[in-house]
Backbone bond lengths (Angstrom), bond angles and torsions (degrees), N, CA, C in turn:
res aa  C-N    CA-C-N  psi(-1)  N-CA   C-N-CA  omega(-1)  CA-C   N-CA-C  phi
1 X - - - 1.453 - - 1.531 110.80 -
2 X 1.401 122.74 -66.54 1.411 122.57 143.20 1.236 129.26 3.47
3 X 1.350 126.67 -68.88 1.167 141.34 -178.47 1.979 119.72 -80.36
4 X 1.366 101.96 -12.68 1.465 125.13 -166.86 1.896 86.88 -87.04
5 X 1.370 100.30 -46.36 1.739 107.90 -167.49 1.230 103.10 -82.06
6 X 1.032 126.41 -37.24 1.964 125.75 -174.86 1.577 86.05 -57.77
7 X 1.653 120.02 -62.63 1.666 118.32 -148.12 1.588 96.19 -56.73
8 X 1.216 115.73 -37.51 1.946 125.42 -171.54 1.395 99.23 -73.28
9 X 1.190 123.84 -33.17 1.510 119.87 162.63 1.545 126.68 -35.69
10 X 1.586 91.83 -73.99 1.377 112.06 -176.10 1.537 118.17 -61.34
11 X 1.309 100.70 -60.13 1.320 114.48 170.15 2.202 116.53 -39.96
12 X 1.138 109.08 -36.52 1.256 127.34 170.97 1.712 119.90 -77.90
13 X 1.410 94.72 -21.98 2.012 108.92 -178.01 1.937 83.02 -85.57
14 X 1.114 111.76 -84.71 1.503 130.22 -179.99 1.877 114.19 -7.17
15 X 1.541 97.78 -50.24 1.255 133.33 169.29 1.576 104.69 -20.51
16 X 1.858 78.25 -92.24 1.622 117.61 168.21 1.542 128.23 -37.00
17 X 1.639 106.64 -43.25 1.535 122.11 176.62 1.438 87.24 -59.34
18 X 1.300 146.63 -89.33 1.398 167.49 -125.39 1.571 101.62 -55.34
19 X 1.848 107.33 -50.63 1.416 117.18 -171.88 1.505 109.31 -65.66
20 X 1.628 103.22 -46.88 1.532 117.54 -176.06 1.586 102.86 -56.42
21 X 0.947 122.28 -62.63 1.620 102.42 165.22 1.072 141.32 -38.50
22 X 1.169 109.93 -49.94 1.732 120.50 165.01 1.046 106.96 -56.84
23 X 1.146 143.04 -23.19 1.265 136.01 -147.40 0.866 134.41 65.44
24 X 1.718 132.80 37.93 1.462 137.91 178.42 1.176 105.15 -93.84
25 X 1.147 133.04 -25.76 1.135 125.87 -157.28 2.162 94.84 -112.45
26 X 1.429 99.43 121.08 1.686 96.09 178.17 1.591 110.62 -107.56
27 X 1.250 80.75 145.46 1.677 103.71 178.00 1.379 116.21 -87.39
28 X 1.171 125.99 -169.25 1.622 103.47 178.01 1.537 112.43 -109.14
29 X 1.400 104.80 0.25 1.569 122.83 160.63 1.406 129.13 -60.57
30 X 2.020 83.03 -51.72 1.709 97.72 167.57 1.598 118.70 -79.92
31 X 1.463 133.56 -38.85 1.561 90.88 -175.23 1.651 78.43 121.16
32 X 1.339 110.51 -168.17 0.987 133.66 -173.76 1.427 125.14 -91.56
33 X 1.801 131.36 103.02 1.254 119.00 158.95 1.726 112.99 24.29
34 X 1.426 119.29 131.45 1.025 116.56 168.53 1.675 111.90 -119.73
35 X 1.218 98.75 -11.76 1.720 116.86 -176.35 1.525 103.49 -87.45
36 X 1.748 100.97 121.82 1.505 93.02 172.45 1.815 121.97 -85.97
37 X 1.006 136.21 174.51 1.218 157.48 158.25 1.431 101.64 -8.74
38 X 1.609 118.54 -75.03 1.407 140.08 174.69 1.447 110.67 -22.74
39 X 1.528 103.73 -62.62 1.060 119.02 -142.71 1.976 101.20 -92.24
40 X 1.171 103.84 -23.20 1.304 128.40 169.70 1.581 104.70 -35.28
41 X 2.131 100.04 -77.48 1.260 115.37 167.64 1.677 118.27 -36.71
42 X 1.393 109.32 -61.68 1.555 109.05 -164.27 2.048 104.76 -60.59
43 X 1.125 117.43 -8.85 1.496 116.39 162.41 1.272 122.91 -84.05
44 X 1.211 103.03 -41.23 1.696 113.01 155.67 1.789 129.73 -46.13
45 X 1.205 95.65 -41.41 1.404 110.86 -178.73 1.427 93.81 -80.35
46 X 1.262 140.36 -100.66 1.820 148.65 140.19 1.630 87.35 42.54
47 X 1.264 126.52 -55.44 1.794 119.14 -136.24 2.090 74.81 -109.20
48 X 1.019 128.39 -12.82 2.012 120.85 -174.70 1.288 75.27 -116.60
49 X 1.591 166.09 64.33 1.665 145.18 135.59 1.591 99.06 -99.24
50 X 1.172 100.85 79.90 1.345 127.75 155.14 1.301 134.04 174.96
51 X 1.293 118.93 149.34 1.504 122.25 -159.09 1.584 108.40 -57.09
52 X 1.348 101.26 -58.21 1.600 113.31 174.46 1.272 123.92 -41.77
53 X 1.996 129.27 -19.09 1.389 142.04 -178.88 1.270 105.28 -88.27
54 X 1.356 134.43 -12.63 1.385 116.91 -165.14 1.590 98.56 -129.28
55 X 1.361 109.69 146.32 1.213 126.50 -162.54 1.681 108.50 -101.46
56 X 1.438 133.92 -27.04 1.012 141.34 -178.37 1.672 112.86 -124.69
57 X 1.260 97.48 145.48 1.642 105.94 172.80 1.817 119.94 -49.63
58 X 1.846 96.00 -42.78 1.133 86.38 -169.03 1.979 107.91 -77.00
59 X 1.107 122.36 -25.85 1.493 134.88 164.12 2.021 87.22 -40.68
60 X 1.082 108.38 -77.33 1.670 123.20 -165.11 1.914 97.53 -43.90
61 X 1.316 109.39 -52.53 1.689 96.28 -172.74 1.804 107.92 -76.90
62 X 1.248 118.90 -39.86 1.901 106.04 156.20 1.346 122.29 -43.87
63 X 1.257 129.16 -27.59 1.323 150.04 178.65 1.863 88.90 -40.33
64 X 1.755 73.54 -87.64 1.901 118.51 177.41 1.208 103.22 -12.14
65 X 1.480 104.49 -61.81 1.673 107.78 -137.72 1.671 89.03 -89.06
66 X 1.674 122.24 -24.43 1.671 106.89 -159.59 1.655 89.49 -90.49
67 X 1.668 123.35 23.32 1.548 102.98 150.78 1.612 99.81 119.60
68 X 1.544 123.47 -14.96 1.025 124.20 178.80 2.120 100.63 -80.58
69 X 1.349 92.19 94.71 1.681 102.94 178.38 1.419 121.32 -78.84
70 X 1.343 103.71 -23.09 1.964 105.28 162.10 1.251 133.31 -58.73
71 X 1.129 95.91 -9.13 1.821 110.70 168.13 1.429 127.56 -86.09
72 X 1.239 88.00 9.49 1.616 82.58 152.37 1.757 94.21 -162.48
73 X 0.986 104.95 84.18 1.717 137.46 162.29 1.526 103.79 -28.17
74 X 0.999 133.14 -67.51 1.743 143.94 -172.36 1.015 109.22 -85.49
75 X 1.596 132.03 13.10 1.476 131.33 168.01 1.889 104.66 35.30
76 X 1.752 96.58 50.21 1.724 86.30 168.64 1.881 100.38 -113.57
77 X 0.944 139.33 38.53 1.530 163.59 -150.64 1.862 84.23 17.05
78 X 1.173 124.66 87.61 1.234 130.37 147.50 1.598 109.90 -162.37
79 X 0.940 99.55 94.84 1.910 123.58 179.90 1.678 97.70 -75.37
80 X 1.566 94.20 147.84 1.299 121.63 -164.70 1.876 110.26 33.56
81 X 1.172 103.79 110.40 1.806 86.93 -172.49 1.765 99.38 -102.88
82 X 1.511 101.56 6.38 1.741 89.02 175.70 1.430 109.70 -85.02
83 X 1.686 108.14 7.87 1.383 95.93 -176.50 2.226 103.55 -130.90
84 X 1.430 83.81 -27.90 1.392 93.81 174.85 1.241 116.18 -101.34
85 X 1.346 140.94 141.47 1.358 148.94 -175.52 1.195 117.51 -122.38
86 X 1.324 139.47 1.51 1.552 125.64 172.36 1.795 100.47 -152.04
87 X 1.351 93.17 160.28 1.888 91.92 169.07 1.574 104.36 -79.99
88 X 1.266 124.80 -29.46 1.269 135.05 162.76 1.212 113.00 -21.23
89 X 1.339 94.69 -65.00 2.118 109.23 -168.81 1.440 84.29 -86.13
90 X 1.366 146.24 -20.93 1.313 103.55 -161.17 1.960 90.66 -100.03
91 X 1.045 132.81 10.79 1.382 142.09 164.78 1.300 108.64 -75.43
92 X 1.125 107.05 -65.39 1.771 113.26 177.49 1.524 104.08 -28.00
93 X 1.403 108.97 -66.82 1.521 118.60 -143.15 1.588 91.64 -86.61
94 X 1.439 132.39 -21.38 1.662 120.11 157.27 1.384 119.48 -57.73
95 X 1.107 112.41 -33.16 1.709 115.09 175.06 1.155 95.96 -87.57
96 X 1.292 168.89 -27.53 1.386 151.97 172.95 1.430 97.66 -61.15
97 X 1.343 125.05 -59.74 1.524 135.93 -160.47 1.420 124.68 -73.06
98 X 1.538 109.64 2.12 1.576 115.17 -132.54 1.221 133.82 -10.98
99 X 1.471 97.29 92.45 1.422 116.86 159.06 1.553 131.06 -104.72
């Protein structure tokens, strides 16, 4: 558990480092956020584009669908297969997501 909360730690500091650069995050020097919402996400996504970052299929087919196409390497339409196991499931979870 310990070790579950340090990684959510860091991973959550790392986060933060990333925005503060960009400038999402304002200081009271800086003024106001300059990073919108959008763009927030697409760093978010950027820092999980890889198979090995995501823990669930359905995480792995949002991956897929917002353009990250290396996720499914063997062009058999089942992205990340260490997490997804059938085109089945990975159908399901495109129609849940609409993709």
């Amino acid at each position: 558990m310990t070790h579950k909360l340090t990684t959510l730690a860091l991973a959550g500091f790392m986060a933060l480092s990333s925005f503060e650069a960009a400038g999402a995050v304002g200081s009271p020097d800086q003024g106001t956020p300059s990073m919108s919402v959008g763009r927030v996400k697409e760093t978010l996504m950027a820092q999980r584009r890889s198979c090995k970052a995501v823990s669930t299929c359905e995480e792995a087919v949002e991956m897929w669908c917002g353009g990250y196409s290396r996720a499914d390497g063997d062009d058999d339409g089942i992205p990340c297969e260490n997490v997804c196991r059938s085109l089945s499931q990975v159908e399901a979870i495109k129609k849940k997501v609409g993709c």
